[in-house]
FINULUM-504332 format. One record per atom (N, C-alpha, C): x, y, z. Coordinates in steps of 0.001 Angstrom, whole numbers, m for minus. Atoms other than C-alpha are relative to their C-alpha. Layout:
// FINULUM-504332
> X; Y; Z
...
END
This chain:
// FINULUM-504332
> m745; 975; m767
> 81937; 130719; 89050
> 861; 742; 1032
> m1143; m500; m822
> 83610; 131287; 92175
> 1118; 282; 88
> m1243; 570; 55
> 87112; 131886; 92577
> 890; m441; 1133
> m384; 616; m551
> 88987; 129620; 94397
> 1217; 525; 17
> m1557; m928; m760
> 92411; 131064; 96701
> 932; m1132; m294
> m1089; 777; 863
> 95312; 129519; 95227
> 919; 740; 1087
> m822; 9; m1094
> 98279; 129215; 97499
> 1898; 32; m569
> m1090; 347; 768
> 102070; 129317; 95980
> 511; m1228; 1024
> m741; 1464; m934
> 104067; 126005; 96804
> 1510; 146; m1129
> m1006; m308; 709
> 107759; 126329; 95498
> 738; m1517; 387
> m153; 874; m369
> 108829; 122840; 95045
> 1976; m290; m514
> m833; 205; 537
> 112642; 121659; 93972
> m187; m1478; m714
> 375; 1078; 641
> 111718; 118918; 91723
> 685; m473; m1105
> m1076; 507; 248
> 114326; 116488; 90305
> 1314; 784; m615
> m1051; m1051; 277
> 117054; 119332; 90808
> m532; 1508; m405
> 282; m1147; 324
> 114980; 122049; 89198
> m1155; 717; 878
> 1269; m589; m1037
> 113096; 124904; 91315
> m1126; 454; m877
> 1055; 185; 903
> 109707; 125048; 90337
> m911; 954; 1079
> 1329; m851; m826
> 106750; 127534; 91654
> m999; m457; m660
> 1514; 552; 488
> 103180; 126818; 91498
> m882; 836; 668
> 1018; m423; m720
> 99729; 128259; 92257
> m733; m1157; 490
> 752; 1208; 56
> 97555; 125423; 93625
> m1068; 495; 1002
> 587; m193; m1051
> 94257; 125412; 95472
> 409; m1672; 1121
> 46; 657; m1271
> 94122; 124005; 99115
> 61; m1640; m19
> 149; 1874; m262
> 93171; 120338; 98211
> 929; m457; m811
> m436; 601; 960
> 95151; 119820; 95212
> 1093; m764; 814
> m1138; 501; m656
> 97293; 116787; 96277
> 1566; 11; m1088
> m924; m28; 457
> 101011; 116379; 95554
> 305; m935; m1529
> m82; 1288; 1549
> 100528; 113277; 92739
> m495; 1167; m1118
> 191; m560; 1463
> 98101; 115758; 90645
> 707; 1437; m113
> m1155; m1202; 672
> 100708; 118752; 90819
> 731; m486; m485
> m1006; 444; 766
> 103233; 116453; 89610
> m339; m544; m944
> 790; 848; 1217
> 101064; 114688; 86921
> m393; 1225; m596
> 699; m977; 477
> 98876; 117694; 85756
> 738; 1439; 8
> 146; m1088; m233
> 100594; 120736; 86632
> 1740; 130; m515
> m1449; 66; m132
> 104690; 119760; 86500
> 85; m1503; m1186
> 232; 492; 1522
> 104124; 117280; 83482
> 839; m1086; 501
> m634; 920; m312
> 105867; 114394; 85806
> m793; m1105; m94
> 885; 1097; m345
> 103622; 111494; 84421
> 459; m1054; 569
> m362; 940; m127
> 105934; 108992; 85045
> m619; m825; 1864
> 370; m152; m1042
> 104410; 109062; 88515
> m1478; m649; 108
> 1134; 413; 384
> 101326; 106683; 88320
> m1112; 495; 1482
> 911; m87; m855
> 98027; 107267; 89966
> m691; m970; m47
> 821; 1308; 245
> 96462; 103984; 90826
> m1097; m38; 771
> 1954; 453; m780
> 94022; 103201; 93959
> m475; 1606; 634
> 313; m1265; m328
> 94340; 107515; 94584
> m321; m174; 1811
> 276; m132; m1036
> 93875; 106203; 98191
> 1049; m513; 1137
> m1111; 533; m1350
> 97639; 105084; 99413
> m61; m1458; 660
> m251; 1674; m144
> 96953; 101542; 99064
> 1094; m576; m985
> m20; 589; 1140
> 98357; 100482; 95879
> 2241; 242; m81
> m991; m250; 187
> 102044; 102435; 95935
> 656; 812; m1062
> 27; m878; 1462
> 102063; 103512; 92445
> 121; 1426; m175
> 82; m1579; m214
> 102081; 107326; 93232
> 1482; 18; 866
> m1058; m212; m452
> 105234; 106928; 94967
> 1461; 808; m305
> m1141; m852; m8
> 108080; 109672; 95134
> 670; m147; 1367
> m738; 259; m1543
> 110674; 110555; 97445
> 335; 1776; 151
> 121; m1879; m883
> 110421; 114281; 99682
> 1102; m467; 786
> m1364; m34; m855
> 113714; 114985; 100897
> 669; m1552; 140
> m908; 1372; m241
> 115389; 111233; 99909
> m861; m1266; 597
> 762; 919; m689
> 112128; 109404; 101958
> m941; 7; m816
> 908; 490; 1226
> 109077; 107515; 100210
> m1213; 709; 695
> 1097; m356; m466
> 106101; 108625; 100434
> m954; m533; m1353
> 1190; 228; 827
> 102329; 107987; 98797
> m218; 1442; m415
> m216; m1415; 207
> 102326; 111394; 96899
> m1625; 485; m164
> 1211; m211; m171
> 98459; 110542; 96753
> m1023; 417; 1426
> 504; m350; m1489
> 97932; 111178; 100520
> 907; 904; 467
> m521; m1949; m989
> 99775; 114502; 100913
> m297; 1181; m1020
> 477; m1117; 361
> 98606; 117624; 99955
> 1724; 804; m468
> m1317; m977; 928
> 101261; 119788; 97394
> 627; 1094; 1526
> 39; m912; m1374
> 100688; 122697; 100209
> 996; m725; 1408
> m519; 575; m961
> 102037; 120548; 102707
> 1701; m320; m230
> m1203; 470; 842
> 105311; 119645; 100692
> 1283; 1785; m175
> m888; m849; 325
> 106424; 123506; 100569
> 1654; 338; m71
> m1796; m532; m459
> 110454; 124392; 100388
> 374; m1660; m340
> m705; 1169; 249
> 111021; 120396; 99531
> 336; m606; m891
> m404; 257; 1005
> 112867; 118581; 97404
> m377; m1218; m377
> 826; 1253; 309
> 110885; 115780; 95243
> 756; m527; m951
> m766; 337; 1552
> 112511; 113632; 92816
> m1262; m1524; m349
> 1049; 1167; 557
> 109985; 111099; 90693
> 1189; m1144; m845
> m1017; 667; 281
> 111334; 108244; 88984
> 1001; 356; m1434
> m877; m730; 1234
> 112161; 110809; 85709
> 1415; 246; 495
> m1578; m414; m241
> 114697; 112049; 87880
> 1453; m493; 777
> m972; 1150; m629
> 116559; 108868; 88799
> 1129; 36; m293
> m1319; 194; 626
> 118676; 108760; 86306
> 616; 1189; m238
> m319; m1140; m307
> 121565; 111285; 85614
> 595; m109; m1487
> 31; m380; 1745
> 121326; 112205; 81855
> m251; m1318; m560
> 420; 1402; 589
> 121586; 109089; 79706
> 466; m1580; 950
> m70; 788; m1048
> 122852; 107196; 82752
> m881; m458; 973
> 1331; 431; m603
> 120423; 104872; 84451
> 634; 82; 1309
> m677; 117; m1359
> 120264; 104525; 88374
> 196; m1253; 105
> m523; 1379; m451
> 121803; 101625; 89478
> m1229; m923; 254
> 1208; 1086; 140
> 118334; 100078; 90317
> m1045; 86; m982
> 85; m231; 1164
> 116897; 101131; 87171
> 338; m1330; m1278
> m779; 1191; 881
> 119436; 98913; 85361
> m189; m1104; 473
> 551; 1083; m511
> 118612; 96518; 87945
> m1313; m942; 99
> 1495; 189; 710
> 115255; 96501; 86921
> m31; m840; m1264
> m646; m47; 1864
> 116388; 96044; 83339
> 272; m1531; 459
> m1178; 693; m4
> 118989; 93494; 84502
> m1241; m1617; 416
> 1016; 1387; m790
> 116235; 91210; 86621
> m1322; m259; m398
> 1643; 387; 613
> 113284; 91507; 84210
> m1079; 238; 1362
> 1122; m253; m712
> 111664; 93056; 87073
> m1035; 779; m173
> 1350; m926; 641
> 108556; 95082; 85446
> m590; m1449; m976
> 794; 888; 1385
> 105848; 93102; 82953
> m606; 1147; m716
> 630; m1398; 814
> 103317; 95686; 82012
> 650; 1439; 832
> m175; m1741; 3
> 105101; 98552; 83620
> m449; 1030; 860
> 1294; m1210; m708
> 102455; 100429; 85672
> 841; 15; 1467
> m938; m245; m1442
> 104186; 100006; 89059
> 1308; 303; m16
> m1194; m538; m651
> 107446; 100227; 88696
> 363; 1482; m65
> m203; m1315; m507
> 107981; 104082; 88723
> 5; m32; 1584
> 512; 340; m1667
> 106300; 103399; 92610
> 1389; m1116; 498
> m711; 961; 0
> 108450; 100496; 92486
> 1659; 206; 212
> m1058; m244; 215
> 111885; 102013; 91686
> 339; 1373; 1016
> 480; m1274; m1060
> 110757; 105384; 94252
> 643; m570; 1196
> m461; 1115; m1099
> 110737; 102744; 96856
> 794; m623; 740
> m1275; 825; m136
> 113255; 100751; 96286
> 1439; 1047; 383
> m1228; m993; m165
> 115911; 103992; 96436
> m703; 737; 1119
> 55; m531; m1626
> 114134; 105337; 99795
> 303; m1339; 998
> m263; 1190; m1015
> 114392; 101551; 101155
> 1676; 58; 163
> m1123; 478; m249
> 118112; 101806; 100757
> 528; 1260; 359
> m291; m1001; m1086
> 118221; 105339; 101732
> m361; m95; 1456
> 367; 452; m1424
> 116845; 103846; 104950
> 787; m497; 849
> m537; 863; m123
> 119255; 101413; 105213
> m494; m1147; 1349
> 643; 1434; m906
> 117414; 98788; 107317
> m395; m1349; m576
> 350; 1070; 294
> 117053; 96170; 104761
> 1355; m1134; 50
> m837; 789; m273
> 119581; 93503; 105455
> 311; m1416; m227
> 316; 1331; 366
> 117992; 90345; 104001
> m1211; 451; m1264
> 885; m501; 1206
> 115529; 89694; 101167
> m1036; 107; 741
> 707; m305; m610
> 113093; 89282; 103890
> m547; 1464; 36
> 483; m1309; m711
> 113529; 92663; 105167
> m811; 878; m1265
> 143; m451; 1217
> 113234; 93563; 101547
> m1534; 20; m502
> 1298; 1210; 211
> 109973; 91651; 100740
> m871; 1104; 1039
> 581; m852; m661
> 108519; 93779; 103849
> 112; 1430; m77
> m358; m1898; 230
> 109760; 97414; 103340
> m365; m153; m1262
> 414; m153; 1412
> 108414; 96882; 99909
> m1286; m77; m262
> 1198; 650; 281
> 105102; 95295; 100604
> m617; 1385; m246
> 1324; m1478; 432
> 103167; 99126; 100275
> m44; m117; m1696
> 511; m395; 738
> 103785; 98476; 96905
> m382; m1286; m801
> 1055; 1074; 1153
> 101348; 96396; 94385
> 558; m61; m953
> 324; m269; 1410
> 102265; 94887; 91310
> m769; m1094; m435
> 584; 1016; 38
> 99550; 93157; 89851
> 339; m1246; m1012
> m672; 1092; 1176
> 101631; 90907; 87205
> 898; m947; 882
> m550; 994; m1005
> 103292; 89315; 90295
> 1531; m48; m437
> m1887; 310; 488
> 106821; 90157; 89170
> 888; 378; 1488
> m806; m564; m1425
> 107859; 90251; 93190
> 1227; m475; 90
> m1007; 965; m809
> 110496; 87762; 93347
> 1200; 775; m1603
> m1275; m777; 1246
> 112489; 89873; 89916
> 9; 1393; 653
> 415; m1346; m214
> 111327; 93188; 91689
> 1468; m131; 1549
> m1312; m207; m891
> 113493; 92092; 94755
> 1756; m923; 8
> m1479; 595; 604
> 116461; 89917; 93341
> 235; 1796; m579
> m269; m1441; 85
> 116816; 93784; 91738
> 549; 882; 1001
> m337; m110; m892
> 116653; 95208; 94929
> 1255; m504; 763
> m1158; 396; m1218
> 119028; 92601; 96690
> 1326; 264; m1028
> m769; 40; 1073
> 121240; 92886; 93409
> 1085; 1380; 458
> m587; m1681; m272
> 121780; 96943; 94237
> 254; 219; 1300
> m614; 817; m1355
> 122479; 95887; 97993
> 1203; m166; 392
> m1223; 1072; m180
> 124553; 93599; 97377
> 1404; 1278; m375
> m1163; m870; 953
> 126808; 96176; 94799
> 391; 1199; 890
> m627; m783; m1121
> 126797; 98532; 97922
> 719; m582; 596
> m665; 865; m1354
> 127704; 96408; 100363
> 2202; m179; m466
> m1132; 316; 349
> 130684; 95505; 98007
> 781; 1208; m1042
> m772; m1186; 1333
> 131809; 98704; 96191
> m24; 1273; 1315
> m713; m902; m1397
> 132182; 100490; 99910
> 1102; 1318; m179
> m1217; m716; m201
> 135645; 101539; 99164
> 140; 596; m1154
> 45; m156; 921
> 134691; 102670; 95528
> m716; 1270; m230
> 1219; m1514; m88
> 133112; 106070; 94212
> m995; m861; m595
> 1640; m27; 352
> 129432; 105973; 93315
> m177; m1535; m421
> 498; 1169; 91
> 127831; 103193; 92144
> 783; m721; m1865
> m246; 817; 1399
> 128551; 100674; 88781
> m1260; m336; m861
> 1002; 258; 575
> 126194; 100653; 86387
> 138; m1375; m1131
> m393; 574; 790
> 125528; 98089; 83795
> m302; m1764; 266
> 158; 1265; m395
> 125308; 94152; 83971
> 1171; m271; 812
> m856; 876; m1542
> 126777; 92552; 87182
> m157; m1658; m633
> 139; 1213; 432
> 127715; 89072; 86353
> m54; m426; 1445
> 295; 330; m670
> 126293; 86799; 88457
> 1272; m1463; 859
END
């Protein structure tokens, strides 16, 4: 068997620096699934339709199934393992929790990726906008309308905790 040229890619992945050998094609989903033991990171239509493979490179979303590891060098990835900060959930996490937004599960990792680059974006401003900066991702149990009450939920708790440190975790009464 041939041997195939393996390339180092030194990634910072949810806080911790990480080196790798990888060949040329290997994309960024199966270094973080197969190689960096981040399953939480689903692989669904493998072709950047679906969303499900979704992380965030440097704070922005991306389909981790349509970029090559190689391409990703020197950056910092966080999956949805590394949302939370020890036994503390992220604020949309709990919001998840809070709005029964998941059924079976399979999307939201993609789902929760998303949702914390949409508000690192800050362009959502309505549920509308919400509803659209979200559409890349699929869930097929149709839990959209708990997926973005969640969303507008963790929004909203910005919008109004401005003058406050970090965020509030926990149930928000309605």
């Amino acid at each position: 068997m041939e041997h195939q040229q393996q390339h180092p890619v030194r990634l910072r992945i949810n806080g911790q620096d990480r080196e790798f050998n990888v060949e040329s094609w290997v994309t960024l989903l199966d270094l973080l699934r197969e190689r960096a033991g981040m399953t939480g990171t689903k692989k669904g239509c493998d072709q950047g339709q679906c969303g499900a493979c979704t992380v965030l490179v440097d704070g922005k979303r991306i389909n981790s199934c349509l970029t090559l590891a190689v391409m990703q060098d020197g950056r910092e990835i966080t999956t949805v393992e590394g949302l939370a900060t020890g036994e503390d959930l992220h604020p949309l996490q709990q919001a998840f929790i809070d709005c029964d937004a998941f059924q079976c599960g399979y999307c939201t990792p993609g789902q929760l990726c998303s949702a914390v680059g949409l508000i690192n974006e800050g362009q959502a401003t309505s549920r509308d906008d919400v509803r659209e900066l979200m559409s890349g991702n699929l869930c097929r149990c149709g839990a959209y309308p708990q997926i973005a009450d969640a969303v507008i939920k963790v929004l909203d708790m910005r919008d109004t905790k401005k003058t406050t440190e970090g965020f509030t975790t926990g149930a928000v009464l309605s």
